[in-house]
C-alpha positions in Angstrom: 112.2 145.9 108.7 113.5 149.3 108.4 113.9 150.7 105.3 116.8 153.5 104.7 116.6 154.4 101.8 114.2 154.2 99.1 114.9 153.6 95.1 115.8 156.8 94.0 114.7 155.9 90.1 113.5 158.8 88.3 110.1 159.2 88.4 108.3 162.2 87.3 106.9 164.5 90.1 102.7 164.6 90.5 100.7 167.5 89.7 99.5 169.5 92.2 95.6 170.9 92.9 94.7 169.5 89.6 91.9 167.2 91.8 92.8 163.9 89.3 96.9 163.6 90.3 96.9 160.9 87.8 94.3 158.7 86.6 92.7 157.6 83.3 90.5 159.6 80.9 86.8 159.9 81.7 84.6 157.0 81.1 81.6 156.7 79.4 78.3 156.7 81.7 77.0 153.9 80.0 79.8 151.9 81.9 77.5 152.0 85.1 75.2 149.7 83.6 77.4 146.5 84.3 78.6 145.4 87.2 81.0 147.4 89.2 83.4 147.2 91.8 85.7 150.7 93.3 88.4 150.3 95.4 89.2 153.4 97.7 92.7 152.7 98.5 95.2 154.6 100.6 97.1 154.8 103.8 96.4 155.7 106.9 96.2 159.5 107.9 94.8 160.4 104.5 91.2 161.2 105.9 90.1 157.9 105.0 87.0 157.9 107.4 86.2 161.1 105.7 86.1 159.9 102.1 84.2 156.2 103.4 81.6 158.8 105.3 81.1 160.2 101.9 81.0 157.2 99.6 78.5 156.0 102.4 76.1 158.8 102.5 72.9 157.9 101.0 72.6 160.7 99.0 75.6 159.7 97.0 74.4 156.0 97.1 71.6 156.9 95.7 73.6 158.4 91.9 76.8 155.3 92.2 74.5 152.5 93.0 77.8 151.5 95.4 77.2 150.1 98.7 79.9 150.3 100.9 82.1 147.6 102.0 84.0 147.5 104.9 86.8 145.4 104.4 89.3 146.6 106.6 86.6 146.7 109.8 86.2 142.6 109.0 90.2 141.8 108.1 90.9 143.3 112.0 88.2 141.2 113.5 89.3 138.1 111.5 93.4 138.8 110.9 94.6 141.5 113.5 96.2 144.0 112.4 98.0 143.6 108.4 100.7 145.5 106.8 99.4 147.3 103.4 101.9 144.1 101.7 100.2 141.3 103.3 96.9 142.0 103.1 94.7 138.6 103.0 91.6 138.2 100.8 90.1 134.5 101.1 86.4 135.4 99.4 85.2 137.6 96.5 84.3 141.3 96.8 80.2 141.5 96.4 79.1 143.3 92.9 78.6 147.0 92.8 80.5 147.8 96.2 82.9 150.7 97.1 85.4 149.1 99.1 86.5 151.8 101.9 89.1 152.0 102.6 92.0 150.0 101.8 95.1 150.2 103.3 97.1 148.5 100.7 100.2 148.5 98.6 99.8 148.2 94.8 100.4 144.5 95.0 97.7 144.1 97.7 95.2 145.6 95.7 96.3 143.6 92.5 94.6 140.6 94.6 92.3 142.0 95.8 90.9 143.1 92.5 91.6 139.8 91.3 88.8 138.8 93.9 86.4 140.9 92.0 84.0 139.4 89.6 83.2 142.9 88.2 84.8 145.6 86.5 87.2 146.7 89.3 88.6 150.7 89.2 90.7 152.0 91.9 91.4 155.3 93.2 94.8 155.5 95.8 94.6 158.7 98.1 98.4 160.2 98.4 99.2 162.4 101.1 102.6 164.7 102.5 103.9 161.5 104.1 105.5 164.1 106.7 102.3 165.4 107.4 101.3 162.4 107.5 103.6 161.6 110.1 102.7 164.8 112.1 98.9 163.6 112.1 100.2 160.1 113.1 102.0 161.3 116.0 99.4 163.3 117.3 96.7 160.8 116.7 98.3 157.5 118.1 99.6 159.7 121.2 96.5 161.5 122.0 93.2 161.0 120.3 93.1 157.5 118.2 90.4 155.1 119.5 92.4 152.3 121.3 90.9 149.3 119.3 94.1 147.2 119.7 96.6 146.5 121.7 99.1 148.1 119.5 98.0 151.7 119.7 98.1 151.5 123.8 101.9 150.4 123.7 102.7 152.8 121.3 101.0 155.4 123.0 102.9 154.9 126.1 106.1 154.6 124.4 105.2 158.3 122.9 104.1 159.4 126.1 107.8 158.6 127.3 109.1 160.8 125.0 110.2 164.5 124.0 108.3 165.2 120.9 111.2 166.0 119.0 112.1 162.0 120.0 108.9 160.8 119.5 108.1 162.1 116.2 111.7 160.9 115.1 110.5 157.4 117.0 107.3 157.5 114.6 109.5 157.6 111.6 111.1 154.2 112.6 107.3 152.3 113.4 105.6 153.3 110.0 108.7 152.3 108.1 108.6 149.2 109.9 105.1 149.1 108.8 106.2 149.3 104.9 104.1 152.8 105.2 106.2 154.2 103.5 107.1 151.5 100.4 103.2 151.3 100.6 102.8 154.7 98.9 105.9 154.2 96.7 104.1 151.1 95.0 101.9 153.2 93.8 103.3 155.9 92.2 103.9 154.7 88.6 100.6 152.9 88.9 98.0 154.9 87.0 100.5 155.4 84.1 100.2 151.8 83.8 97.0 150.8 84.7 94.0 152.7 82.6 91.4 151.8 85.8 93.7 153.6 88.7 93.3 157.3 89.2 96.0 159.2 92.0 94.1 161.8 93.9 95.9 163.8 97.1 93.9 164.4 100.0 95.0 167.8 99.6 92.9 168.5 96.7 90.1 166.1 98.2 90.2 168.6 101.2 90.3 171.9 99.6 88.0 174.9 98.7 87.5 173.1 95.3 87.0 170.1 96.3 83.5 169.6 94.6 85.1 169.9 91.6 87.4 167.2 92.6 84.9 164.5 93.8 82.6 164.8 90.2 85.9 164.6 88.4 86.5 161.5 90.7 82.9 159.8 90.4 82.9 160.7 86.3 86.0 158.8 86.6 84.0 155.9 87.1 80.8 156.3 85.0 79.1 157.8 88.1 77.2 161.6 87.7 76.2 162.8 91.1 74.4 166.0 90.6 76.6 168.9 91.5 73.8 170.8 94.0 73.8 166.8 95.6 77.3 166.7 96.2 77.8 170.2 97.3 75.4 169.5 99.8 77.3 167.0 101.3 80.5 168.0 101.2 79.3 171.2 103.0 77.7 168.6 106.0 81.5 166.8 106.2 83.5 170.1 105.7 85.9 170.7 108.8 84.1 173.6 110.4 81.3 172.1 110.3 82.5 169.1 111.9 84.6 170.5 114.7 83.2 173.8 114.9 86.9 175.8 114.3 88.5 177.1 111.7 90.9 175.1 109.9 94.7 175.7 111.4 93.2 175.7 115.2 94.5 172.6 116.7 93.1 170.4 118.9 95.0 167.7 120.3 92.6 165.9 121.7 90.1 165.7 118.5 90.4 163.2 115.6 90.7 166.2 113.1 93.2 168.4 115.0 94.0 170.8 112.6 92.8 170.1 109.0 95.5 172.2 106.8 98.5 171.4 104.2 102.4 171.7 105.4 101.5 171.5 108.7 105.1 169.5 109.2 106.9 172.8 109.0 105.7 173.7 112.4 106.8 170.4 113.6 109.8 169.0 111.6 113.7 170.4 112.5 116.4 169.6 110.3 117.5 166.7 112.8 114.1 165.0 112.4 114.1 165.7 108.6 117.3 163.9 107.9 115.6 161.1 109.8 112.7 161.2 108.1 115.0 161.1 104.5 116.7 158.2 105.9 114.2 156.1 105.8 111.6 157.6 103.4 114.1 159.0 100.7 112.6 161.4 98.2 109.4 160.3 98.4 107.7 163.7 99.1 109.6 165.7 95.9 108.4 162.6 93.8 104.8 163.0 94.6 105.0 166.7 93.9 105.2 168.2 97.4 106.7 171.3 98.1 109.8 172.1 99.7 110.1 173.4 103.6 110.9 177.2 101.8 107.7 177.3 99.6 105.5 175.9 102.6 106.9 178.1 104.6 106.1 181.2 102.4 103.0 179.4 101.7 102.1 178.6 105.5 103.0 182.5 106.1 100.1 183.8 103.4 97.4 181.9 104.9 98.4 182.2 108.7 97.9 186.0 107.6 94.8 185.1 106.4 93.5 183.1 109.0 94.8 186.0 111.4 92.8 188.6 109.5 89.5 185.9 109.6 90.1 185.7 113.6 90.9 189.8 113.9 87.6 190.2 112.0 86.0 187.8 113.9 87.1 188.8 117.1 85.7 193.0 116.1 82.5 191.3 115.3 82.9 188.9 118.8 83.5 192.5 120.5 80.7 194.5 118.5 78.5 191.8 119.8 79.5 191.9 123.6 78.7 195.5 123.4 75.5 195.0 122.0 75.0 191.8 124.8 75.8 194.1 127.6 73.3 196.8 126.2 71.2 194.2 125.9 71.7 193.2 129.9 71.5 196.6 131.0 68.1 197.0 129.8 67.2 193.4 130.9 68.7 194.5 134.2 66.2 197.6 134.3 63.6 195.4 133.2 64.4 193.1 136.2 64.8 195.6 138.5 60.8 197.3 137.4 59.6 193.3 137.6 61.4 192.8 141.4 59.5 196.1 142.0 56.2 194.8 140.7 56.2 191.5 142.2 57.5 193.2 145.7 53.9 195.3 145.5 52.3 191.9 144.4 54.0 189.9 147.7 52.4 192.5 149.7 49.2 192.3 148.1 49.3 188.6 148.0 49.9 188.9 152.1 47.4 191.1 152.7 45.2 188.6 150.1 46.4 185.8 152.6 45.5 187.8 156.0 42.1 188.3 155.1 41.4 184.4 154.0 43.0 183.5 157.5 40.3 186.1 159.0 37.5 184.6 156.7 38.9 180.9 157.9 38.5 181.8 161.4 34.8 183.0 160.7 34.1 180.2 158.8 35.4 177.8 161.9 33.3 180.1 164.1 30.4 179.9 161.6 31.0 175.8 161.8 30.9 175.4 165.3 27.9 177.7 165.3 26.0 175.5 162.6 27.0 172.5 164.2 25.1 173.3 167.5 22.1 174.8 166.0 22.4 171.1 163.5 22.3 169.6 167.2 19.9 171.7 168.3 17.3 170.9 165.5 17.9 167.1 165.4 16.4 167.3 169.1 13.5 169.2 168.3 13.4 167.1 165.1 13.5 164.3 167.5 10.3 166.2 170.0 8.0 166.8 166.6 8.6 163.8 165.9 7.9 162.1 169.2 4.9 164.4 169.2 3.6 163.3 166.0 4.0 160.0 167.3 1.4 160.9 170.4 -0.5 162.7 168.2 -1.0 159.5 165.8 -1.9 157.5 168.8 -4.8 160.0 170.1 -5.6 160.2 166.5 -6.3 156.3 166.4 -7.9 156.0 170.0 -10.5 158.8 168.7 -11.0 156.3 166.1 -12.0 153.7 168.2 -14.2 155.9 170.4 -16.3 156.9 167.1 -16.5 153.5 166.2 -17.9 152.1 169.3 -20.2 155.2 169.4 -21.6 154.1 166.2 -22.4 151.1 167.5 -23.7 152.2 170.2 -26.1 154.7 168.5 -27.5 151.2 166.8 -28.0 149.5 169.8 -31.5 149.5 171.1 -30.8 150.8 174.4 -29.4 153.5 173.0 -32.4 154.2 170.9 -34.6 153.3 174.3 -32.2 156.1 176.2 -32.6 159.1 173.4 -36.7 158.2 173.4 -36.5 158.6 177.2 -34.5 161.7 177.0 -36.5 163.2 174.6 -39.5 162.0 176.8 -38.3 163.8 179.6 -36.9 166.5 178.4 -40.3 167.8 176.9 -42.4 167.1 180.2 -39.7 168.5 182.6 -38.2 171.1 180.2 -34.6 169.8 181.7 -32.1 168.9 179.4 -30.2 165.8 180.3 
């Protein structure tokens, strides 16, 4: 399945950091009014999760009218895993989609457009297939999802390697996975079809790259609003989404080191000639530059990126001079507030002596009531008793009045006063 060498015909190199590589003239905005169907196509390693992310965003949904489809995410769960040639498509593409991505040769997509019931336009992402081999080293031996099968054994079998061996190693798997015929199917294919624009992901990347994405939508009749896209490009730029500079690596991270010519740190002469022997000229004729002009290249903007850290690094140091100013004072500050809250503790116990002093007299003060309570119930208790007595004396002096009463009636009691009043006057006694 290796391929050694491909066609060498003469084909014209691509233009470079012109955003549109190759593509057809702008179309009139009026096109958007029919039904629609784009086709992101490309290969893997050309930030193809990056340019989906942005198709996606709502914000850009809201000026293509595309929704995105997934078609790769459904061909894996139905298929397994498909070379870019053999790509199957058994049902049409709904109206007005982006498809993103596809990972398809020229003839792949020539079916699959043939599924489309719309206008279909295409767009194919090129990249430096050797950086794309770096980032597909790097990816399947240390940071790529394991999803299938296929990316565990080929991580081991990278794992078993030198670098130098395993990068050579990746050569052979992505030619046997037509990788690398993939991208030379498409070459000549936007000088012969009017809906197919070339783009490299090295433009899509770059400082201009806002320019590059309206030039790309107006390419299809779409106008997002500049300040719209700007905006979201900023959100999916690489600092902001790994929080380095571009040309710091991380192995570990799905964007590891986000810059162009990247293979010159990587790539010898040995794994070069390897590389030729299977891909051919494939890099001069997309318009790549040579190892000498990256190198000079690589040297201007490691310069660069030395001067950014250097600067960042005197304002990283200006700043830890003013942080440990900054913690000197907060260290006098602490030391004044351990003072003050020393003189509070000792306040606070002194607080805390006298309410244990104040409990004690209120226990005292308890026990004191509580006889005194006693104390009162049981001359509470004597009243009462007495009150009872007094009640009873009170009702027997009752019944003494009342049988006095009736005895004042009585006639012997009227017979006894007459006779004491009798007497009393004729023996001046009082009885």
């Amino acid at each position: 399945m290796y391929r050694e060498v491909l066609d060498k015909e003469a084909i014209a190199p691509l233009p470079v950091g012109t955003g549109f590589v190759v593509g057809a003239p702008w179309r009139d905005a009026r096109l958007r009014s029919r039904n629609m169907n784009v086709f992101h196509c490309c290969t893997h390693k050309t930030a193809s999760q990056w340019v989906r992310a942005i198709f996606s965003d709502p914000r850009v949904q809201e000026f293509s009218g595309l929704k995105p489809y997934y078609y790769e995410e459904k061909a894996l769960a139905k298929y397994g895993v498909q070379k870019p040639s053999e790509k199957v498509f058994d049902e049409p593409f709904p109206d007005n989609t982006v498809i993103t991505p596809l990972y398809a040769d020229y003839s792949s997509f020539c079916r699959a457009r043939s599924m489309s019931s719309s206008q279909a336009f295409a767009f194919f992402v090129t990249r430096d297939p050797r950086d794309m081999l770096v980032s597909w080293y790097f990816s399947m031996r240390y940071s790529h999802q394991p999803i299938v099968d296929d990316v565990s054994l080929v991580r081991e079998l990278l794992n078993s390697k030198s670098e130098k061996e395993g990068l050579k190693q990746s050569i052979r798997l992505l030619a046997s996975f037509d990788l690398f015929e993939s991208i030379h199917s498409w070459i000549n294919a936007s000088s012969e079809d009017k809906d197919i624009i070339l783009i490299k992901y090295e433009d899509l990347t770059s400082s201009n790259n806002v320019n590059v994405f309206m030039d790309l939508f107006r390419g299809f009749g779409i106008d997002v609003p500049e300040n719209i896209l700007r905006e979201v490009l900023e959100e999916y730029e690489f600092e902001h989404l790994t929080g380095r500079k571009k040309g710091l690596q991380d192995l570990q991270a799905h964007l590891r080191k986000g810059i162009e010519g990247d293979w010159i740190n990587f790539l010898d002469d040995e794994i070069l000639e390897e590389f030729q022997n299977f891909a051919g000229d494939l890099s001069e004729k997309l318009g790549y530059k040579s190892k000498h002009e990256l190198t000079r290249q690589n040297l201007h903007f490691y310069q660069q990126l030395s001067s950014e850290l250097y600067s960042d690094l005197h304002t990283t140091e200006t700043r830890l001079i003013s942080i440990e100013s900054e913690l000197s004072s907060m260290k006098h500050e602490l030391s004044s507030a351990n003072r003050e809250i020393s003189l509070k503790q000792a306040h606070l116990e002194g607080v805390k002596q006298e309410l244990l002093h104040t409990q004690t007299e209120l226990v005292v003060a308890k026990s004191v009531i509580k006889r005194k309570s006693s104390t009162v119930k049981r001359l509470k208790s004597r009243v009462s008793d007495q009150a009872q007595k007094l009640r009873e004396t009170a009702r027997s002096l009752k019944i003494l009045e009342n049988r006095i009463r009736q005895m004042e009636s009585s006639k012997f009691w009227k017979l006894k006063q007459f006779w004491l009043g009798v007497t009393t006057r004729r023996f001046g006694i009082f009885l």
